[in-house]
N, C-alpha and C positions, 0 to 999 in steps of 0.2 A: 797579455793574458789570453788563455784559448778560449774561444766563444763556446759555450757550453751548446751541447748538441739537444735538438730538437725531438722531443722524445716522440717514438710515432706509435700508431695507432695499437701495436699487438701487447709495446709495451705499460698502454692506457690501463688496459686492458687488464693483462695479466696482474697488474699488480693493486686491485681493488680486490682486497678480501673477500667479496661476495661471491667472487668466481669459483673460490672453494668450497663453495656450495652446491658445486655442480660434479664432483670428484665421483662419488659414489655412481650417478647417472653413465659418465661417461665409461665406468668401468664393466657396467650390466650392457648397457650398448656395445662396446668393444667384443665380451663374452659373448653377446648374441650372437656372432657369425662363428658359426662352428667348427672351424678352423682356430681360431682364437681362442676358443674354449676349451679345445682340444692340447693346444699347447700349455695352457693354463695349466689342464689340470695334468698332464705328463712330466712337465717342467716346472712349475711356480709353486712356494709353498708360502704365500702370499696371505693366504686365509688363517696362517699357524703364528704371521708376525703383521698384520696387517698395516701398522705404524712404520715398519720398513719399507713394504708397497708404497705409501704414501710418500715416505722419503724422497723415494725412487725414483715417483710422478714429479715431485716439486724440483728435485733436482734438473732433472728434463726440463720440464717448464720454466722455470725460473734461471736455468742456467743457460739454454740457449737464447731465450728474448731478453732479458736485461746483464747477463753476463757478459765479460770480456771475449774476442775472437779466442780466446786462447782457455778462457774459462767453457766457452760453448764447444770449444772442437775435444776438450776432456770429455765434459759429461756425456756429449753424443759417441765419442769412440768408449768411455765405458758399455754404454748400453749394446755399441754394435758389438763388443766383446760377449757380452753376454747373450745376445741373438745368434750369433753363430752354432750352438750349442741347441737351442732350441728346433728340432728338426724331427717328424716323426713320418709314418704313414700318410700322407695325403698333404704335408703342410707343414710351413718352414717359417719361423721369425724374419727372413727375410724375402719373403712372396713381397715382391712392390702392392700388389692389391690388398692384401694386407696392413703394409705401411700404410697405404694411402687411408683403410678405413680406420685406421686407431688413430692415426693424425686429425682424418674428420671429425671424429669424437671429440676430441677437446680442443675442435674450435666450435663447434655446437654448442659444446653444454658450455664454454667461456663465454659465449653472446648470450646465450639464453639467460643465465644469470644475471650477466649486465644489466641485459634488457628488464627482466623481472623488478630488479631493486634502482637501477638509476633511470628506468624510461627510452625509448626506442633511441636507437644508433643512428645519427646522422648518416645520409645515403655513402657519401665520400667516404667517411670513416668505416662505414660497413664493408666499402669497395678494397681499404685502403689495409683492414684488418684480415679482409680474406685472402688477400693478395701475402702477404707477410706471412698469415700460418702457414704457405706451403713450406718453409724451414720444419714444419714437424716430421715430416715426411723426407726430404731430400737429406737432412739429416743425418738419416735410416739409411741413406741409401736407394731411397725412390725417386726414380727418375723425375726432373723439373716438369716436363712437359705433361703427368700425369693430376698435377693440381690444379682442381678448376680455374678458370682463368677470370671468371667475376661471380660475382651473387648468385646473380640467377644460372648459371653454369654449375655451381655448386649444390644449389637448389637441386636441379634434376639431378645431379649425381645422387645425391641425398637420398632423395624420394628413391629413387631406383634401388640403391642398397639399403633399404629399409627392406621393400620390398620383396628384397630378394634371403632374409633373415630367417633363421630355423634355430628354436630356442633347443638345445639340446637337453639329456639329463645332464653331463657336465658342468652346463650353463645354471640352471637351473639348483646344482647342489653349490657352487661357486657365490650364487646370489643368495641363499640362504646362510652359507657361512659368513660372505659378506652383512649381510644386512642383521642376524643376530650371532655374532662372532663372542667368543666365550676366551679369543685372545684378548682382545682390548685391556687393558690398563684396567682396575678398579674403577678409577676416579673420574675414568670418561664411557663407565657403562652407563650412568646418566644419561648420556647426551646419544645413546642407540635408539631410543623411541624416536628424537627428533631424527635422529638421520635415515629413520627408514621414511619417517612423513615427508621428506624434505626429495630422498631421491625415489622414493616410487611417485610421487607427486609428477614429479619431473619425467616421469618415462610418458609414452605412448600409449594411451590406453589398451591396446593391443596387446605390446607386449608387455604389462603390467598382466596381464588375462597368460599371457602364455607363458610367462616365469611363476604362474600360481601367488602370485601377492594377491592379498587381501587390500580391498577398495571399498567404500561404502560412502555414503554422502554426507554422514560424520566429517569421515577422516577427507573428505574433500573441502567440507566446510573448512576444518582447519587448515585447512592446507593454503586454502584460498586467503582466510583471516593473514596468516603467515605474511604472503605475498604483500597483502596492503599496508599490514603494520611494516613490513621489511621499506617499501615502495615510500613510506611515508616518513619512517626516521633514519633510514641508511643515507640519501643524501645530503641531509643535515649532520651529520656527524665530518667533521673538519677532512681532507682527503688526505692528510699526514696523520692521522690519527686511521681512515681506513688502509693506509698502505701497512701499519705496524707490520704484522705478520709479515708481508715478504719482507721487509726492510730487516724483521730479525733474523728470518729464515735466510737472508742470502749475507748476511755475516757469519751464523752458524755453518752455509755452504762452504763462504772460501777461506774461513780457516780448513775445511776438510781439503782444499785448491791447493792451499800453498803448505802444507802437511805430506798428501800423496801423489800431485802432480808431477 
């Protein structure tokens, strides 16, 4: 019998529900570098079908860290088919520094959620998890040697391209479609109040102020309440019962696998 493989840490990870809680975040973060915004809004009509965006991300995500080599090397050469294309005045879906910042992005907001609902990452696991996301990026097409190489190496990369951020109007009408999008489905205009509470909560005070979102200590109150009801019954809840979601999402995946591969 083959000994079943030891699942590591990215795949921990990705596949607790709560991560999806960090989607919207990592998408205003990504916009933020104005280059990214720019291609957004020249190339992406993301805002007009934003459940296909989401597709799009989960595919990525979920089909490079718990898919098959053969399942991962599809969704990645999709994406790189479609970044080819992406190319205008100043900036290219395939700039490495680019990859490297949209790869940042969802492994940020992937621990940040973690962290919020299941309680701080063992130091190992945190090493073991940073190490593993550089796959979002070489993926892409970005050189190996461009991923930081621990935590704290990450950290200042971090801090520095934060730093170095200029919210465009691009960005800025990107984030408004996103965050009261008038595509959405009927039946999950509901759940738009929470998702703006949820990912402007989750940004940087900063750039919460310079995408023009609305803050008050209301809406931090709630935000916070969220957090500790989240913090208090999400690791009670069975962890085959929190994996659901990807566990259906990635049967819905490779039926699309073995369909158009």
């Amino acid at each position: 019998m083959k000994a079943r493989q030891k699942e590591t840490a990215i795949q921990r990870v990705v596949s607790e529900a709560c991560v999806l809680g960090g989607a919207g975040r990592a998408i205003l973060l990504q916009v933020a570098h104005p280059k990214v915004a720019q291609g957004v809004t020249d190339h992406s009509r993301f805002t007009e079908n934003p459940l296909k965006r989401l597709r799009g991300t989960l595919d990525y995500i979920y089909g490079t860290t718990l898919g098959t080599p053969e399942e991962s090397e599809w969704v990645a050469g999709a994406v790189n088919r479609i970044h080819t294309y992406v190319t205008g005045p100043g900036y290219s879906a395939n700039d490495p520094d680019l990859q490297l910042w949209v790869a940042a992005t969802l492994y940020k907001s992937a621990i940040q959620m973690y962290e919020l609902t299941l309680g701080p990452m063992p130091t190992a696991m945190q090493e073991e998890f940073c190490r593993e996301s550089a796959l979002y990026g070489t993926l892409l097409g970005c050189p190996e040697g461009m991923w930081p190489a621990s935590v704290a190496e990450f950290e200042k990369y971090w801090d520095s391209a934060l730093a170095a951020l200029v919210i465009s109007d691009g960005a800025k009408r990107i984030c408004h479609d996103l965050l009261y999008s008038r595509a959405v489905p009927f039946y999950l205009r509901p759940l738009l109040p929470v998702n703006r509470l949820i990912t402007t909560g989750l940004l940087p005070e900063y750039l919460r102020d310079e995408f023009g979102l609305v803050w008050d200590p209301r809406r931090e109150r709630l935000f916070r309440f969220g957090v500790r009801m989240a913090r208090l019954t999400y690791p009670r809840v069975p962890r085959r019962v929190r994996r659901l979601p990807m566990t259906f999402y990635m049967q819905y995946f490779r039926r699309r696998f073995r369909a158009y591969a």
